[in-house]
N, C-alpha and C positions, 0 to 999 in steps of 0.2 A: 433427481436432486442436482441443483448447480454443484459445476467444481470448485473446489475454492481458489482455483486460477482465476475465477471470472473477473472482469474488472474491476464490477460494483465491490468485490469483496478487499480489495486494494485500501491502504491504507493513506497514501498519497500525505500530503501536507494538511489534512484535517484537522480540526482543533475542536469544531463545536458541532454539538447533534442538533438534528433537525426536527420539528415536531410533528410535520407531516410530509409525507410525499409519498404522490402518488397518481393517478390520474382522474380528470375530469371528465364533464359532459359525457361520458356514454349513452349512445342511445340502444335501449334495450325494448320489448315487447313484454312484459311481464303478465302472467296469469294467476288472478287471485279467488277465491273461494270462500266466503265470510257464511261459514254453518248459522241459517234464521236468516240472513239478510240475501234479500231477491231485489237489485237491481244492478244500474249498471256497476256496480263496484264488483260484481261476480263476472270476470270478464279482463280480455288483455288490457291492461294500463299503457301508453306508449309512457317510459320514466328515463327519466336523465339522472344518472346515476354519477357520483363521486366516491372515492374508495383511495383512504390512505394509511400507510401506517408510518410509525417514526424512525427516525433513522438514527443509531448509535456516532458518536463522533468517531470513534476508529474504524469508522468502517466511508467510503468513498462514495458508494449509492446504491438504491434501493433496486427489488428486483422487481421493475415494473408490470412484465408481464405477469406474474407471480398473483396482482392484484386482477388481469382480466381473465386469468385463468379460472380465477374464484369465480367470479362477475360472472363467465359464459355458464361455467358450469351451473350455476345456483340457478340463472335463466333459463336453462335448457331444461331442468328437474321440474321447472314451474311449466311447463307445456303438458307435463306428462300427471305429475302430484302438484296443482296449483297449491302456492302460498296462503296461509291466512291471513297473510296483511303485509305490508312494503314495508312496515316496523319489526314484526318478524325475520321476514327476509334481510333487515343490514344485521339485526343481531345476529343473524348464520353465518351474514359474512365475515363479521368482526371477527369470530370464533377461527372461521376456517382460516383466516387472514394470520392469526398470532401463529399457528399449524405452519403457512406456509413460510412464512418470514422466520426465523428462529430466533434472526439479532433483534427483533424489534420489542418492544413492550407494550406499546397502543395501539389498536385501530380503531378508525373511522371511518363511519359509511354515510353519504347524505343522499336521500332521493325525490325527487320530484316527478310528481304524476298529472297531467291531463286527466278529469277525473269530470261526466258527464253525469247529471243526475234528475229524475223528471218531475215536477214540479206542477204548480196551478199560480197562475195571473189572479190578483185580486178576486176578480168576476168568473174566477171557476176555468180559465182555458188551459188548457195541459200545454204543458212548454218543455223544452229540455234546458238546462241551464249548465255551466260550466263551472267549475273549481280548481283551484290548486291542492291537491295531497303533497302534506312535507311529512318524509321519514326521514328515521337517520339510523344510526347506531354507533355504541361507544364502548371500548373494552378497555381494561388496561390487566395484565397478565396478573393472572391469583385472584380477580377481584370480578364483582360481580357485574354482568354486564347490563346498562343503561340503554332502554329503547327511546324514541323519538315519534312519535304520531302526530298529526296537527292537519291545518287547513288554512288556506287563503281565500277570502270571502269578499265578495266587493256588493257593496250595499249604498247606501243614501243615508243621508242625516242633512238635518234642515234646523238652522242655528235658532235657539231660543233667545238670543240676546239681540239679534236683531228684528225676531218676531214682535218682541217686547218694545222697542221703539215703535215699531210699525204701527201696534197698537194704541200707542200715547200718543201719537202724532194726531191717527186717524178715529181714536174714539170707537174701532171698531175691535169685536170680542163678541162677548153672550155665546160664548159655547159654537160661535164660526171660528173653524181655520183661518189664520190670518198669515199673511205673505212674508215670508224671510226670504234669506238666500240659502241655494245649496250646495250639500257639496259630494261628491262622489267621494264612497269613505271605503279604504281597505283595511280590511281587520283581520290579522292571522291569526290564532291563539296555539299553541303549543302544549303537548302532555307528554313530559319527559320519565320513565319508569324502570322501576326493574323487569328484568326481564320474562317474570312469571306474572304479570300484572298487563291487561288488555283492556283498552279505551277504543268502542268505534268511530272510526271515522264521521259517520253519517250523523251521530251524536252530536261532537263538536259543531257540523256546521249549522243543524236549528239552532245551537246557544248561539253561534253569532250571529246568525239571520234575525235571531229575535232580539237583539242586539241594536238593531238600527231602527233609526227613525221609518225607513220602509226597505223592503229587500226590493232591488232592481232584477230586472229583467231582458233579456236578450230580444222578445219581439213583442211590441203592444199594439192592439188597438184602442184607438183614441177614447172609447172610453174607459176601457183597462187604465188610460194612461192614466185618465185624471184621477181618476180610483187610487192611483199610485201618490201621487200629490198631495192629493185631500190627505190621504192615510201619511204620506208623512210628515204634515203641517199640522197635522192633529198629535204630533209625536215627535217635538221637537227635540234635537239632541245634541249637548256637545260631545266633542271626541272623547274626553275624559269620563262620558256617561257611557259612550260603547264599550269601552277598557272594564269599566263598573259591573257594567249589567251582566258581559260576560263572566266577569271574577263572583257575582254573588247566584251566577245560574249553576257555575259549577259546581260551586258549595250545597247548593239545595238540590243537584241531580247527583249526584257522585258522592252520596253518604260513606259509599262499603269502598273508596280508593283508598290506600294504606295513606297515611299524613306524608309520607316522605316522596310521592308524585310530586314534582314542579311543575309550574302551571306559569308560559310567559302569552302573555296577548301584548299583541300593539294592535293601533289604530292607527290611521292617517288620514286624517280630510284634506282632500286635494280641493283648494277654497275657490269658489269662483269670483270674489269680488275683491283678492288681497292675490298679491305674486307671490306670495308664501303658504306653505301647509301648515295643517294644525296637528299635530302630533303626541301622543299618550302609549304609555305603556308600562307596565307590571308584572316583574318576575317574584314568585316565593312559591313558595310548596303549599300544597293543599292544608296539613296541619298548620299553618301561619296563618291561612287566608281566613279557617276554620274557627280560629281564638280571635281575631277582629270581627267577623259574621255576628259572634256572640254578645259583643257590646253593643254591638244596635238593640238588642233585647234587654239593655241592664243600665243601659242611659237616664 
C-alpha cells in the first residue's frame, strides 16, 4: 500500500474532481475461452486496453500504476485460467480497480480486440475475415456493475434512391438488378448489461452482416465478385435501414435479454459519389425497442 506521503496523495491547490484518469492504449495478449463456441474467438485476442478511475478533488493525483498493476495481473491469470469474454474481463477489472484506489468511486475499463473469424464468399470459398470486438466496463462504488460487448462490422450497402432513378431514366427493372452507387458502410452495434447477464460476440456480428445490403470480403474472385454486386443490387439499402434491421433482429433474437440491456448501433456510409457520409444511429434499451417492435403488429 502507498504512503500517504506519496505525492498523488497531496492536496496542492485543487479545487475540482476529475472523472477519469488513467491510462490508455495498452497493448496486452489476452486469452479467451467461450464454453460451445470453437473458433477463432477461443484463442489470444492482441487488445488495446484503456483503464480509469476518478479522481476526488482534495486529492492531487491518481495512482497510475495502481491501474497497470490490475491490467498485468488480470492478463497474466488469462494465460493460465482464460477469460470468458474481454466484457467479463473489464468488469474484474472495474472490481479490482475500486479495491485498489480507495479515494476513488468509479471505474472504467474500454477494450478493443483484433478479432479473426472464418467465413464463405458468396460461391462457397472459405475466407478469414476480420473484426473489431468492443468491450468495456463500468462501476460506481455500492452499485451494480454494467458490462460492455459489441462489434465493428464493415459491410456494403447500395443506395435505393439512386437505383430508383436509374430505373426511370433507363426503363430497366422486371426483377434485374439495376445500377446505383455504393458505399462501404461501417456498422458497430453495442450491448450494454448487467453484469450476470451474457450476449456472444459472434451473435452480434451475423445481426450486422445481415444487416447490409451484401457483407464484403477481404479476397474475391471475379466471380465471387460479381456474386457480391448482383447480391447487393438486389438488396438495396439506406444507412437508416442498417441501423433498422439490426434494432429489429435484436428484438426477434434476444427474447430471454432482461428489458434493461441498452442496445446503441451506428452506421456510416462512407458515400462514393458525395464528399460527405451518411450517417444513423440508435441508443435505447431492449424493453423500449420491444414496445415499438409491437406496433408494427397493431397498425
Amino acid at each position: 500500500m502507498a504512503l500517504k506521503c506519496d505525492v498523488q496523495y497531496r492536496k496542492g491547490d485543487t479545487w475540482s474532481k476529475l472523472t477519469k484518469v488513467g491510462v490508455t492504449g495498452v497493448r496486452k495478449p489476452v486469452v479467451v475461452r467461450r464454453e460451445g463456441v470453437n473458433n477463432a474467438l477461443n484463442g489470444a485476442l492482441n487488445c488495446s486496453i484503456d483503464i480509469f478511475v476518478d479522481l476526488p478533488a482534495e486529492q492531487k493525483g491518481s495512482h497510475l500504476s495502481r491501474n497497470v498493476e490490475v491490467l498485468n495481473v488480470i492478463v497474466n491469470e488469462s494465460i493460465k485460467a482464460p477469460v470468458s469474454g474481454l466484457e467479463n474481463m473489464a468488469s474484474d477489472m472495474c472490481k479490482k480497480l475500486l479495491v485498489h484506489h480507495e479515494y476513488a468511486q468509479t471505474a472504467n475499463v474500454s477494450i478493443e480486440a483484433e478479432y479473426f473469424r472464418e467465413s464463405r464468399t458468396p460461391l462457397g470459398r472459405e475466407t478469414l475475415e476480420i473484426y473489431k470486438l468492443i468491450a468495456g466496463g463500468s462501476a460506481v462504488r455500492g452499485e451494480k456493475i454494467r458490462k460492455t460487448i459489441g462489434a465493428e462490422v464493415i459491410g456494403m450497402t447500395a443506395c435505393p434512391c439512386a437505383q430508383q432513378t436509374v430505373s426511370e431514366v433507363t426503363g430497366c427493372g422486371g426483377g434485374i438488378p439495376v445500377m446505383s452507387h455504393n458505399q462501404r458502410n461501417i456498422c458497430t452495434a453495442l450491448f450494454t448489461m448487467d453484469d450476470d447477464v451474457d450476449v456472444e460476440a459472434d451473435g452480434i456480428i451475423d445481426i450486422v452482416q445481415d444487416a447490409f445490403s451484401s457483407p464484403t470480403y477481404e479476397l474475391l474472385k471475379r466471380d465471387d465478385e460479381g456474386q457480391v454486386v448482383i447480391n447487393a443490387h438486389t438488396n438495396p439499402r439506406f444507412v437508416e435501414d442498417v441501423v433498422r434491421n439490426v434494432l429489429e433482429s435484436v428484438v426477434e433474437k434476444y427474447e430471454a435479454l432482461p428489458g434493461s440491456v441498452e442496445i446503441t448501433v451506428k452506421s456510416e456510409s462512407e458515400e462514393s459519389i458525395h464528399k460527405h457520409n451518411a450517417f444513423a444511429e440508435r441508443t435505447a434499451t431492449i424493453g423500449e425497442l420491444r414496445e415499438e417492435y409491437k406496433k408494427k403488429f397493431t397498425r
